[in-house]
N, C-alpha and C positions, 0 to 999 in steps of 0.2 A: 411433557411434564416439566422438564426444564423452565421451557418457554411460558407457562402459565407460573413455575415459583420461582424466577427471579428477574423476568423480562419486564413485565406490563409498567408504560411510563408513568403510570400514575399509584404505583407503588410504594407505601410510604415507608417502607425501607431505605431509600433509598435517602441518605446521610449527609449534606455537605458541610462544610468546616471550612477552618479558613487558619494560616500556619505559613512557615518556614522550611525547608529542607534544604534537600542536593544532589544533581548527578546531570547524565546526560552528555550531548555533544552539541556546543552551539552551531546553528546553522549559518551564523556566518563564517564559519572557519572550517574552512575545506577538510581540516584535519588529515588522516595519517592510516596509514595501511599497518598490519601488525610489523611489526619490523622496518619500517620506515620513519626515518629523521623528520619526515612531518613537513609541513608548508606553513608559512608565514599567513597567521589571519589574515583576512581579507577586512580591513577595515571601511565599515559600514554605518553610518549615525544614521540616530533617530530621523523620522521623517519630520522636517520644519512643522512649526505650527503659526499657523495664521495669526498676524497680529491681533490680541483680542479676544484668544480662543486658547481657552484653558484647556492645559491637554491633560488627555484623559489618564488616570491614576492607575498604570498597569499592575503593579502589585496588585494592590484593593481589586481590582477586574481579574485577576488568573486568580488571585488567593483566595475567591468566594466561591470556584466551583472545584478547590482540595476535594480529593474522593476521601469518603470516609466510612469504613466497613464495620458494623459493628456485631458480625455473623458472618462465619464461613459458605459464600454462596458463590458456587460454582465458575457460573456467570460474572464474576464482580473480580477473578484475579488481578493484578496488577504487573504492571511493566517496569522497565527503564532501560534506556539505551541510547545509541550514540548515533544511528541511523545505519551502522553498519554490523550492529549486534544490539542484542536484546536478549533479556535473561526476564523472565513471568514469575512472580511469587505467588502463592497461597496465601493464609494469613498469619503465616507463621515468620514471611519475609524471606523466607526459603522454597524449597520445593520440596515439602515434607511428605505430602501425601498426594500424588502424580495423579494415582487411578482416582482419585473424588472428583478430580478435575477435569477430566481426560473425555467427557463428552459437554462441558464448558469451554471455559476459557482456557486450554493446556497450559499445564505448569513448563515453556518451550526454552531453550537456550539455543539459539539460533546469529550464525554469521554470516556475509556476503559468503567468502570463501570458502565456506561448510559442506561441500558436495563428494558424493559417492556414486561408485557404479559397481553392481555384480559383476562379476565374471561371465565373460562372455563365453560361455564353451561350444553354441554351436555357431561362433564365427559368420555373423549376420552382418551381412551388408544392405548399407540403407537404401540402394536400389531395390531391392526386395518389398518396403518399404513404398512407394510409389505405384500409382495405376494411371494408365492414360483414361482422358476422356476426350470427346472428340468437339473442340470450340471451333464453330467456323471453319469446320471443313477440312480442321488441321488436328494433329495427335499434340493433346498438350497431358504430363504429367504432373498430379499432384499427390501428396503426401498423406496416405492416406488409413484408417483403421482397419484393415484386412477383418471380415469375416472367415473367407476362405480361398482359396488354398489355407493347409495348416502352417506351411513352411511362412507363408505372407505375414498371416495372422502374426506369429508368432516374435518374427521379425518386427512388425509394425508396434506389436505390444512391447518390446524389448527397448526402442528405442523414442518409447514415449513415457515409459517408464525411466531410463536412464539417459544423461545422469538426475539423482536426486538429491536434494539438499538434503544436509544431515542434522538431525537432533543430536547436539554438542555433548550432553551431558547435562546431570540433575545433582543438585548439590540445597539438601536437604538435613535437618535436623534428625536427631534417633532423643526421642525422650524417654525416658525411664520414668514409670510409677512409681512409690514407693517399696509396692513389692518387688519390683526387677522388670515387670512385665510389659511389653511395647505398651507406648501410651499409643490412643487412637483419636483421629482429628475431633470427636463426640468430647474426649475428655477436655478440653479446652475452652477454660473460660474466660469471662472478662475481657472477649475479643474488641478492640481498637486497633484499625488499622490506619493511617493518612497517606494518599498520595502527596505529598507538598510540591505543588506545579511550579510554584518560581525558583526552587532548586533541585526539584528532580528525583527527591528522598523520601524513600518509604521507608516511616517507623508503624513497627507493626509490635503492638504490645498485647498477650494473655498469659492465662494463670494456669499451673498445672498440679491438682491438689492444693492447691491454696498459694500457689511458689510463683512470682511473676517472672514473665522473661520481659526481654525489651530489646527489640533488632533494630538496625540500620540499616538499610540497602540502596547501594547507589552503584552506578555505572561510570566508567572514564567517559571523559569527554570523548580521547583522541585513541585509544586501547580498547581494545576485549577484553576487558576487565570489567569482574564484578566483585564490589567491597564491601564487606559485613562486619558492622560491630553486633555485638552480644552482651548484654547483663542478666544475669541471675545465677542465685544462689545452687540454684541444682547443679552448675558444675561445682562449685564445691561438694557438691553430695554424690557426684559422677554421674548424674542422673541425666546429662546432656553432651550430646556430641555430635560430631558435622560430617554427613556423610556425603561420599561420591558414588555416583552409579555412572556407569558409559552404558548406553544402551545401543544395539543392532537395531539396523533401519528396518522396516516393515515393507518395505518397496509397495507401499499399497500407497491410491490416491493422496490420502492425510496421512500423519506421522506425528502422535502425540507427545511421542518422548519417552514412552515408557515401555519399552518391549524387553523386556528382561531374558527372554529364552534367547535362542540358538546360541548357548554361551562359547560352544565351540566354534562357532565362524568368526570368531573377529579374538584379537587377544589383546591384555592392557596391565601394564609392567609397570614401578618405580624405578629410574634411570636415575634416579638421584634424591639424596634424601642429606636433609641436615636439621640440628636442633628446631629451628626457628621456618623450616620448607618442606616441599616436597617437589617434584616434576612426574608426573605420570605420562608414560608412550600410550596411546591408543590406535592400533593399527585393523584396519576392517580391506581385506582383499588387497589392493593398491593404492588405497589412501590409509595416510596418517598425519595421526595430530597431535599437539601435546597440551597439559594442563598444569600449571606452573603457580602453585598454590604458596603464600607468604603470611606468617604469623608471627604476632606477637605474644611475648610470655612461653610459658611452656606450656610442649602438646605433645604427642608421639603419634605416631601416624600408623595403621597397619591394613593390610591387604585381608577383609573379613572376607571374601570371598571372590571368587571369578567376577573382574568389573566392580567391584565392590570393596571402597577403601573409607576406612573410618576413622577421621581425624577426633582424637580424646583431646582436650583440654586443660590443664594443671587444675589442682585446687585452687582455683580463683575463681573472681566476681565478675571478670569483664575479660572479655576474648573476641581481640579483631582479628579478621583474615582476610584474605586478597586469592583471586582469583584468575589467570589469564590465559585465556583459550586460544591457541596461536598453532596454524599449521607449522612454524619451524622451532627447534627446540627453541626454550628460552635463554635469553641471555642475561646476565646480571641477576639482580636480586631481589628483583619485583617489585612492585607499587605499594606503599602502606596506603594502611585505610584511610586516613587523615589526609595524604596525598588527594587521594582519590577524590574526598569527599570538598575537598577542597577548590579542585578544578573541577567540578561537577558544577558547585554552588556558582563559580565565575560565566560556566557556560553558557547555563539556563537564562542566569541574572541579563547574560548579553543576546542571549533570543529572546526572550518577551520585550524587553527595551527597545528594540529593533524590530524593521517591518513594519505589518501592520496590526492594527486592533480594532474592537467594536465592543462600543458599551451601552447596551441597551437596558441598563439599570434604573432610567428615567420613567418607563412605559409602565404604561396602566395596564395593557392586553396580560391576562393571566398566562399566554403562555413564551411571553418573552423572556422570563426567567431559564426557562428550559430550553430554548433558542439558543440564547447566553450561553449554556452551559455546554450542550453541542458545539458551538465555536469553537470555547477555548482547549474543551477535551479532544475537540479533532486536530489543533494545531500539534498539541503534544504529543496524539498519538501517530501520525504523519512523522512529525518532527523524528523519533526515535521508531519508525518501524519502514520509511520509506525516503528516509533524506539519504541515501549511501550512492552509490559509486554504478550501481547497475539496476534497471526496471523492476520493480519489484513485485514479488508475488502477490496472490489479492484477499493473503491473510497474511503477509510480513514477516517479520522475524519473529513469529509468534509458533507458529503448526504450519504442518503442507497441506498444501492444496494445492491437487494438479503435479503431484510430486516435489512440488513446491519448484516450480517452473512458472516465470514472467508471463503474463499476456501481452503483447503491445497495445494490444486494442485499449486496453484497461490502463496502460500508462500514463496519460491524460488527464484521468480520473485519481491518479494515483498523486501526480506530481505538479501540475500545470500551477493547481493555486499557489506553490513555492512564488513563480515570480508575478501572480497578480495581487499577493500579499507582501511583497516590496523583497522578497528572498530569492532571486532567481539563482543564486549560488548555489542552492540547493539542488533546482532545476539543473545545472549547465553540469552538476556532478555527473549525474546519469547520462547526458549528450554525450560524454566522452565515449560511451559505451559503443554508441552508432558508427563510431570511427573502428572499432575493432569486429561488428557484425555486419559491415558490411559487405566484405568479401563473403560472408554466408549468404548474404542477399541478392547481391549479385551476381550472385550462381543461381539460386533459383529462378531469378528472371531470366537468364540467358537459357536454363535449361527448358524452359516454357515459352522459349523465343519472344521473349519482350525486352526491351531494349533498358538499361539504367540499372536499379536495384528494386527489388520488390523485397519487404519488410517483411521480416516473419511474424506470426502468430505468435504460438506456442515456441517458448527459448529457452534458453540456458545460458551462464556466462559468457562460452564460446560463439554464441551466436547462430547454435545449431538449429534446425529444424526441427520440428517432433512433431511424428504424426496425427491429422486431426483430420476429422472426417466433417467437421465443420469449420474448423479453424485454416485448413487450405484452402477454403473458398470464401474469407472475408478480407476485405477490401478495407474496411473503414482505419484501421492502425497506420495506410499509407499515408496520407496526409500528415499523420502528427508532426511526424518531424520537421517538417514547414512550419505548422504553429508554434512547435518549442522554439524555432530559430527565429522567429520573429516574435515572442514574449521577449527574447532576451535581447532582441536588438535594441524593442521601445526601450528597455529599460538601461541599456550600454551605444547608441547609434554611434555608428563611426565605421571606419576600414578595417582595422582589425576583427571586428566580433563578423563581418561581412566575410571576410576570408577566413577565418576560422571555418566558417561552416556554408561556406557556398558551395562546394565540392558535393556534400551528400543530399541540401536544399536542389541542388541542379539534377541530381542525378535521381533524385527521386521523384522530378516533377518528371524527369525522362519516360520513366517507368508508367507514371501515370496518362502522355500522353498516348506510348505505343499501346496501351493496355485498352484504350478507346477505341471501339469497333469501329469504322463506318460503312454502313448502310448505304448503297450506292441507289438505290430502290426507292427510299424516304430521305436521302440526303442527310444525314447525320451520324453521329456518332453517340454509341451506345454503348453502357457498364454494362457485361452480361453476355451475354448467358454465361455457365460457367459462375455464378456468384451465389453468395450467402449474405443478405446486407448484416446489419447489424441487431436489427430486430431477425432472430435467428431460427425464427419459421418456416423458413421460405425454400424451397429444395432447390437445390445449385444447376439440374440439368434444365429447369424451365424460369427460373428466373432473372428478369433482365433490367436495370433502370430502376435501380432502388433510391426513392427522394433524397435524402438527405444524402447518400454517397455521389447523385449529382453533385448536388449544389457544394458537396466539402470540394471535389474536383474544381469545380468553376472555384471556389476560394482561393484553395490553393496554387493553381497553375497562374492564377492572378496575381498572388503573393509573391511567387516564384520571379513569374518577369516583372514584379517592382524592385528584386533584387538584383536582377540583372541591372534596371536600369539609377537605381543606386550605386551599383559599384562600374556604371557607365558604358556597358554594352548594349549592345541591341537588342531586344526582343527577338525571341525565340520564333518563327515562323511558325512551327511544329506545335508549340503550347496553342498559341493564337489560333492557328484553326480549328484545332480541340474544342478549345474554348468556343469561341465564337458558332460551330456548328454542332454542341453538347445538343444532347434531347431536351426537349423538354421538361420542370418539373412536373410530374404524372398526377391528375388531379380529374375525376368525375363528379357530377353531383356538388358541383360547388366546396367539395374538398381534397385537400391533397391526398394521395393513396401512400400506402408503402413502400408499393413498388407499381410497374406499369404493365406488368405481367400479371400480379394478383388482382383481377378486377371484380372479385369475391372478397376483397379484405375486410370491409367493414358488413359482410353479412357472416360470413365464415366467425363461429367462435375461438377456432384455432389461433384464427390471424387478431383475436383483439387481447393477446396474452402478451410476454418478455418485454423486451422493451419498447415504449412508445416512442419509437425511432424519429419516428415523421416529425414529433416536434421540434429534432436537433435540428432541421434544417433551416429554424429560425428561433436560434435559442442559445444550442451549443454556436452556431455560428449568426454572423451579422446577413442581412436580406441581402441577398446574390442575385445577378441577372435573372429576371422573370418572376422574381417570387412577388405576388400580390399578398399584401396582411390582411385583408379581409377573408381570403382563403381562408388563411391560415388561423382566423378567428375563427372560423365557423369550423376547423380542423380542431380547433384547440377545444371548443365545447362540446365536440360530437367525440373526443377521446376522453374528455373530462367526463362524462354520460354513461360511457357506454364500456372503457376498459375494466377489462377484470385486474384492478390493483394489486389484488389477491397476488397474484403471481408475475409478480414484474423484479427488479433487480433495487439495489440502497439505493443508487446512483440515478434510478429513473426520475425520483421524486426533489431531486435538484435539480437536476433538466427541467421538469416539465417549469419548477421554479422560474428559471432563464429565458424560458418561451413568456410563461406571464409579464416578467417583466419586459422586454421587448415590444411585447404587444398592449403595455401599458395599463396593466390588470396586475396590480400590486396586491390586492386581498388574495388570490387566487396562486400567488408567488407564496406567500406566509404560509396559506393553506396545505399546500403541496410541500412546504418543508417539514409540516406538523402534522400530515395524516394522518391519523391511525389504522394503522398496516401494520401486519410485522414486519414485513421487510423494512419499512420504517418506523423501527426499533432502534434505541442506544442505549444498551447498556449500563451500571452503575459505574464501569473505566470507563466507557464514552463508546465504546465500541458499537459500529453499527451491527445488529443482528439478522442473520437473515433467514436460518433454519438449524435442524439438526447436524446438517453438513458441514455449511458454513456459519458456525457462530460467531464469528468478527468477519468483519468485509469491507477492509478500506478504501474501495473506491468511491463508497458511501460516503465514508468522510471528509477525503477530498473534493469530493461533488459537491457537498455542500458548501466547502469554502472556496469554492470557485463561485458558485451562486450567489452567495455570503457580498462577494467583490461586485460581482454586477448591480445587486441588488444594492449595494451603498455608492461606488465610483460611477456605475454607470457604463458607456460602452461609447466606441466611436460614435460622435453625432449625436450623444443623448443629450438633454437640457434639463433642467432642474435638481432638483437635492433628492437623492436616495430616492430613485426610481423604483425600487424594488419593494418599499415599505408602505402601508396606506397610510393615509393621508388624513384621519381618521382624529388626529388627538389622542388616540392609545399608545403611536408610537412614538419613543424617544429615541433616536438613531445617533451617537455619535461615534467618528470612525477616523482612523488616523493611516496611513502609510498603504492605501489600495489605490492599486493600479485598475484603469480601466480597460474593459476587455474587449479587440477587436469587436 
């Protein structure tokens, strides 16, 4: 029901405006850890424009797809943030009423460094955790969901539950009716909400009994800070105040924000209080945090209940406040809101000016408007829910999902278009990350006797492992880090960016080559058995020689020794015969298969569901030793045919995008960005949908501006203008600052 009242693309609810605001964290400026002196922007100009080429009017292009809410609809909340926190209003510009929201878009407060663990009382060790299987004749363990034993199970659920990221806290409005009595989100009229994308600010204005309010809400650029102005007359009638809830985590999958019970496991104190502040401790088991609250004018502040503190307002018209959410107490005396609002306005002003853009406001195709508007709403919601410091979850700093634990697999999808949109600064935040997981990594390959590091799945800040009963058996997340480290070289070439990251480029092509079986019988070398590909149907004890995890392998161990011989050593022996005696890609019947193991894939209905994997193998990546394109055409039409779209992932429908273009079938690229699916779904924030579970899914959005880049720059060796678009006369393509993509 959600999905039928407030999903469908072609609903004319849906509002756009066009306007001014503020907030955010630019993406060129590495910015700041809570309590950190901060780093020197990275100074970044616009990308040149070509003598004779009028460049395109980025205000007028972000400020025509402003979200504009003019009805409290579940689905349609709003964000802001800096890429290492995010704070989701309602339409109140607050988080006023959680549970309306809480099987939508969650009202979420969420930071990189937001994580918790229960107490461990029956003292599990993550060997428990692990079961052997027998690869090639040898005992390898992987990390796995115990059915049973209890003691396993139990163990295994423990430490795939924890740790979890934490919902911060809700920091919401209490409005008073006339009579005294809670107002309810129904009573609320005259709703006007605006996202304003070139600075980052949502004014969200309604009426209560006839009384209008009028909020501001913006985020620091460089802080966990979130800052709110307020106008109306009900505080002078005391009819309005700004409430705090800390809420206990759910330890369940998702985590809404709203779990108000188990009041007695977690405890949350005033540690300091003055006219014009407050600092609340919030402590839950062994973590704590604190919330360092700054106003102007007069207000008094009191503790209404357990976790529940209720800032009053003086009899006045107007009441700004400042909010900052920071694992160590606070120091000094806070951010004002004008501060806030101010380096908000600077930040944004310096992301959309910077990088790249696409304006396809010229086109006649009716649906390039809504194209348009997926761009620019994917950049900002990328920009503030996955530009930070570590891989991010595959709902952001929005709600949990997966206890709100990273994918690597999905990393890619998550961050890549940062440097093929001219931002790799964005990108090279999160690389830093691989530097501290990779001692996690490196254990698990050593303990499964493969030589280098093998990349976890399922992670955590630390870099831990968390057990998956499909996520131990997928392969495709190793490669990435080859391809982030060469996005970023195109975009940096030289010595330095080569030694920065040759260390974990080397050691991961390591991994990839011991992990290659050979067959001494057929003379090759084979992915498998023991594997999950990435189309994640396929059972790990019989499957072997999944297409597209070939062919990333041959990319990348390719990529690897051009590094090598960029930074002027020799080729790797060990890559090279990998390489060169890889299987073949697995293809019957004049098409590629999935895998070379499932020779039922395309009559099996099972196997033509999740992802259309087979086409990454010429789409996500460029043609690799052996791949023929007429294959792959006749691959490409017999999945166009015949998959159940019904049930495939956001992120499938940019891919197959990638493959069209490629294979030089631009209608078929547009088509696939615009199916009607729900999985390809976006939201009135831009947010891609994908069902009841996951209703944002940003690898949706990413994928598509990675798409977005091929489909306009093109790719190594492509020819002509905006490969990606037809050729038709409906379309008007202009694009400024993309990079092309291997």
């Amino acid at each position: 029901m959600i999905f039928l009242a407030g999903c469908l693309l072609a609903c004319a609810g849906f509002v756009y405006g066009q306007g001014s605001g503020k907030s955010g964290k630019a993406p060129d400026d590495p910015g700041k850890a809570p309590g950190d002196p901060g780093k020197a922007p990275i100074a970044r100009e616009r990308t040149p424009i070509a003598p004779g080429k009028v460049p395109i009017d980025r205000k007028a292009l972000v400020s025509r797809h402003d979200v504009i809410n003019t009805k409290a609809d579940p689905l349609a909340a709003l964000s802001v943030g800096n890429g290492r926190f995010a704070f989701t209003v309602d339409v109140t510009g607050l988080q006023s009423f959680p549970e309306a929201y809480d099987k939508g878009v969650p009202l979420g407060t969420e930071s990189e460094w937001g994580w918790h663990s229960f107490v461990d009382t029956s003292h599990f060790r993550f060997e428990e955790a692990l079961k052997e299987y027998d690869i090639h004749g040898r005992k390898v363990s992987y990390a796995v969901q115990w059915s049973s034993p209890e003691r396993n199970k139990k163990a295994s659920d423990w430490f795939r539950q924890n740790v979890h990221r934490l919902q911060l806290g809700n920091i919401g409005f209490e409005l008073l009716r006339k009579d005294g009595s809670m107002a309810a989100l129904e009573d609320l009229h005259d709703i006007r909400q605006e996202l304003v994308l070139w600075t980052g600010e949502i004014r969200s204005h309604f009426t209560l009994e006839g009384v209008a309010v009028d909020v501001s809400t913006v985020v620091d650029p460089d802080r966990d800070v979130v800052a709110v102005s307020v106008r109306s007359s009900l505080m002078e009638a005391g009819r309005l105040r700004i409430r705090l809830r800390l809420p206990y985590p759910t330890g369940a999958f998702a985590d809404d924000g709203d779990n108000w019970g188990d009041e007695g496991a977690h405890r949350s104190s005033v540690v300091d209080k003055s006219d014009s502040g407050v600092v609340i401790r919030h402590d839950l088991d062994t973590t704590h945090y604190f919330l360092g609250c700054r106003w102007s004018g007069a207000a008094r502040v009191q503790e209404h209940a357990a976790h529940y503190f209720l800032i009053t307002p003086g009899r006045t018209g107007t009441f700004t406040f400042s909010c900052l959410f920071t694992p160590g107490r606070p120091v000094g005396r806070g951010l004002k809101m004008e501060e806030v609002r101010t380096a908000s306005a600077v930040a944004w002003k310096r992301f959309w000016s910077t990088g790249g853009a696409v304006d396809l406001s010229g086109s006649t195709d009716p649906r390039a408007f809504e194209l348009e508007r997926r761009i620019v709403l994917s950049q900002y919601l990328t920009r503030i829910q996955n530009g930070g410091d570590y891989p991010p979850q595959e709902t952001g700093l929005t709600y949990n999902s997966w206890y709100g634990k990273p994918h690597l697999e999905m990393h890619w999808w998550h961050a890549a278009h940062f440097a093929l949109w001219g931002r790799p600064e964005l990108l090279e935040r999160s690389l830093d990350w691989y530097t501290k997981a990779a001692a996690g990594a490196r254990q698990i390959a050593r303990r499964q006797g493969y030589e280098g590091i093998r990349w976890q799945k399922m992670t955590d800040p630390a870099g831990r492992e968390s057990p998956s009963s499909v996520g131990a058996f997928l392969i495709w997340q190793q490669p990435h880090f080859i391809y982030f480290a060469e996005l970023c070289y195109r975009d940096r070439p030289g010595p330095a960016l080569l030694k920065k990251y040759k260390d974990l480029v080397f050691a991961t092509a390591d991994f990839m080559a011991s992990y290659a079986w050979y067959d001494p019988a057929t003379r090759r070398y084979i992915l498998g058995k023991g594997v999950i590909p990435a189309q994640e149907r396929f059972r790990q004890d019989s499957t072997f020689n999944p297409c597209f995890e070939l062919a990333y392998w041959r990319w990348a161990l390719s990529t690897a020794q051009e590094w090598r011989v960029r930074l002027g050593l020799k080729p790797n022996p060990v890559w090279q015969r990998v390489y060169d005696q890889l299987s073949a890609l697995p293809q019957r019947d004049g098409l590629y298969f999935p895998t070379e193991s499932a020779t039922d894939a395309y009559t099996n209905d099972r196997y033509r569901t999740d992802h259309p994997a087979v086409l990454a193998t010429f789409g996500f990546l460029p043609a690799t030793k052996g791949l023929d394109t007429g294959v792959m055409n006749h691959t490409f039409d017999w999945i166009w045919a015949n998959w159940h779209w019904e049930d495939t992932w956001g992120w499938d429908f940019p891919l197959t995008a990638m493959t069209a273009t490629r294979l030089g079938r631009p209608d078929r690229a547009i088509d696939a960005l615009l199916m009607p699916v729900k999985k390809n779904t976006y939201l009135p924030d831009g947010h891609n949908y994908q069902d009841d579970r996951l209703r944002i899914y940003l690898p949706g959005n990413g994928g598509l501006l990675s798409a977005i880049s091929l489909m306009c720059a093109g790719y190594d060796g492509s020819t002509g203008v905006d490969p990606g678009f037809p050729k038709d006369g409906k379309w008007k393509v202009r694009w400024e600052g993309l990079k092309k993509m291997p």
